[in-house]
C-alpha positions as CSV (number, residue, x, y, z in Angstrom):
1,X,-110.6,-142.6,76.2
2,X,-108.4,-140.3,74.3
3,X,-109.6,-141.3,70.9
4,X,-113.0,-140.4,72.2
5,X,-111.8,-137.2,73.6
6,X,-109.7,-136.6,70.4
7,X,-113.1,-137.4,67.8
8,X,-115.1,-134.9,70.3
9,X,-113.0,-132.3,69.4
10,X,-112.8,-132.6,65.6
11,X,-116.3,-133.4,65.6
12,X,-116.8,-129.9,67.4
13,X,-114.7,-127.8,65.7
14,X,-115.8,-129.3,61.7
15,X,-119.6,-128.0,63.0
16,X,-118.2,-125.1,63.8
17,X,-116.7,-124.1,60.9
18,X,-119.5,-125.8,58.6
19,X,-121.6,-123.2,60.5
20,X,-119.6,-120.4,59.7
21,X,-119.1,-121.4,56.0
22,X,-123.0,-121.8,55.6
23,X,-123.5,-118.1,57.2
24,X,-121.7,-116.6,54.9
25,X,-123.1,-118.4,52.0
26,X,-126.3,-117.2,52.9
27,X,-125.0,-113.7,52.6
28,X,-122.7,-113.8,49.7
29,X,-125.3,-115.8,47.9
30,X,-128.3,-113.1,48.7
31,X,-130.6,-115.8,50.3
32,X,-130.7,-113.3,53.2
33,X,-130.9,-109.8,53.4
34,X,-130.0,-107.2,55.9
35,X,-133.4,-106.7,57.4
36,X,-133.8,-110.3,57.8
37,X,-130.7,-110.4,59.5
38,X,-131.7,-107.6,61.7
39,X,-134.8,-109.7,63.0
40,X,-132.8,-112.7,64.0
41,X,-131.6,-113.0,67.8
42,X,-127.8,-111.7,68.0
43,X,-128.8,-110.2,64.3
44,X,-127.6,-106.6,65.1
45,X,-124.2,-107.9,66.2
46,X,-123.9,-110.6,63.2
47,X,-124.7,-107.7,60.8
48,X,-122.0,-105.5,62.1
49,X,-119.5,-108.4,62.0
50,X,-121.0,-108.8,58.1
51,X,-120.0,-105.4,57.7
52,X,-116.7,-105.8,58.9
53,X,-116.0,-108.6,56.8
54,X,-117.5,-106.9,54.1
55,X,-119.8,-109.5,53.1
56,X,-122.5,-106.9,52.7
């Protein structure tokens, strides 16, 4: 049960940051733009954290 548990976990967490890394492609690469951000759920607060980052 602890290999299960342990592949869970990576599993998770390599989605995760294949997520992240696919966000910010599609910002960096200009396939989306700010307004389109805007529109998506949670867009206001992934646009400020683009901001942050200064990915925009």
């Amino acid at each position: 049960m602890a290999v299960l548990d342990r592949n869970v976990i990576a599993t998770a967490a390599s989605i995760a940051v294949a997520m992240a890394v696919y966000g910010v492609l599609l910002i960096r690469l200009r396939a989306i733009d700010e307004t389109e951000l805007r529109t998506m759920p949670g867009g206001t607060r992934l646009l400020g954290l683009a901001r942050k980052f200064h990915l925009f």
